[in-house]
N, C-alpha and C positions, 0 to 999 in steps of 0.2 A: 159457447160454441167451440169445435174442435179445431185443430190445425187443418183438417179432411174437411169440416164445413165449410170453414171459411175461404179455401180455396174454390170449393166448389163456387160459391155465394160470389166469389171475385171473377171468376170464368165467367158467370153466366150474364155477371153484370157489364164485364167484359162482351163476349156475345152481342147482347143488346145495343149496347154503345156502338159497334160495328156495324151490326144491321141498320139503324138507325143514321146512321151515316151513309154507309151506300143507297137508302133510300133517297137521300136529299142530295146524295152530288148525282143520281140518277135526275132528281128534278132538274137541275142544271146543266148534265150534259150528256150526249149521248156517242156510242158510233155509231156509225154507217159505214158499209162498205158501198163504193163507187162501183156499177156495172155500166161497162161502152168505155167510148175513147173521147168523147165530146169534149171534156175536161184537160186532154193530152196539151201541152206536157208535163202541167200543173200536177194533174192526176191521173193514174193509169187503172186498168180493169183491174178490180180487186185491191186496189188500198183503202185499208181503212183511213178514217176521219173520226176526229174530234170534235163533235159539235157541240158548241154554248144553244141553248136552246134562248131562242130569245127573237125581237121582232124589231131591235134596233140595228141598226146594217149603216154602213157606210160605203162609200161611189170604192169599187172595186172589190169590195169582200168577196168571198167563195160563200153562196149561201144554199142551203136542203130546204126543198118546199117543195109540195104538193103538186104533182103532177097536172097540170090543167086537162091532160090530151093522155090519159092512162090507157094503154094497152096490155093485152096479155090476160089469165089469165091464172087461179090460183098462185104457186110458187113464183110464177113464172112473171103474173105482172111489175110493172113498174110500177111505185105506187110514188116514188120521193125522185127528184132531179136536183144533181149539185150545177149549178151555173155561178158566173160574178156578175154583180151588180153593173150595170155600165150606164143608167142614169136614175135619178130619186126625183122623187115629190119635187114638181117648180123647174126639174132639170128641162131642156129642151127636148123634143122628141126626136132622136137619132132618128134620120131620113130612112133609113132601111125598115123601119117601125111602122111608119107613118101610114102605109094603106092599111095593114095588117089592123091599126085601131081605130082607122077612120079621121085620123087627127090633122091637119091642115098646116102649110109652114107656119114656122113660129110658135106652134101648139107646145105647153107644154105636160109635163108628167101630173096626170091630177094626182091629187092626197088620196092616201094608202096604197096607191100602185108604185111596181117599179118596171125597169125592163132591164133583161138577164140575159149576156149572150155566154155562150160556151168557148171556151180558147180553141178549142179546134177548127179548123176551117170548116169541116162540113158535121153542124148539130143543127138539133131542132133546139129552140130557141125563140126570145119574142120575136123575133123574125119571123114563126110562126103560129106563134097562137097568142102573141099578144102582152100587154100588160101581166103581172103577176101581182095578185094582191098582198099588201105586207101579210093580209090573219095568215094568208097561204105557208109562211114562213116556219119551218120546223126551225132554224135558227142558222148562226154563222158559224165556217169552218174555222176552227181555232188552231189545228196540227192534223199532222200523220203521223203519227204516232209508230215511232220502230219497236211494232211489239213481234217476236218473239213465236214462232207455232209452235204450239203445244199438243199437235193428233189436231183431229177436224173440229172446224168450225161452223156455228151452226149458220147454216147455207144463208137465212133472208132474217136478220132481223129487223125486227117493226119496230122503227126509232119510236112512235107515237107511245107508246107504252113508258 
């Protein structure tokens, strides 16, 4: 083989090896950009995030899951909401919760729910629609990542993918 093959043959394996990579740190993480202010001050309109994709969470993460109450639509719906955790499986049912799931004092978080308030004073939240199941869970924010603009960004990525 040539000096000119074998380069080529190292590129390509090269190539490979790279693609083959971003495929699998894609299984593990994604971004999402935040739209609203729910999240303010933790998170503001249009920062991206770093999400581990995953359904293990802990009492305070920042997590992306599944719109229970999705409006809008094409471009334009909400399909994912970042809120934090503020009780887990076994945890008590925070009082502001309670009619919203029908749960009774003392009641607490059954297994695979949680409830998710937003830092802002005024979101939608299980205050309003309730428990969040964990499958619900696209995963946990990890950073905000200071990236850099490069010309425009493609407007709505679909973390699911």
């Amino acid at each position: 083989m040539t000096d000119a093959g074998r380069t080529t043959a190292a590129l390509a394996v090269g190539a490979g090896v790279l693609l083959l990579s971003v495929r699998a740190l894609r299984a593990h993480v994604t971004l999402v950009r935040v739209t609203g202010s729910s999240m303010a001050p933790a998170f503001a309109d249009g920062d991206r995030l770093l999400v581990r994709r995953t359904q293990r969470v802990r009492l305070g993460d920042a997590v992306v899951f599944r719109n229970p109450l999705p409006f809008g639509d094409g471009d334009e719906a909400l399909s994912w909401l970042v809120k934090r955790v503020s009780a887990m499986p076994g945890d008590p049912v925070p009082p502001e919760v309670r009619a919203v799931v029908g749960a009774a004092d003392g009641s607490l978080v059954p297994p695979g729910s949680l409830v998710v308030r937003g830092d802002a004073a005024r979101t939608q939240d299980s205050r309003h629609f309730g428990y969040v199941p964990q499958s619900a869970l696209l995963g946990v924010v990890v950073t905000r990542p200071a990236l850099r603009e490069r010309g425009p960004v493609r407007p709505h990525l679909d973390p699911a993918r």
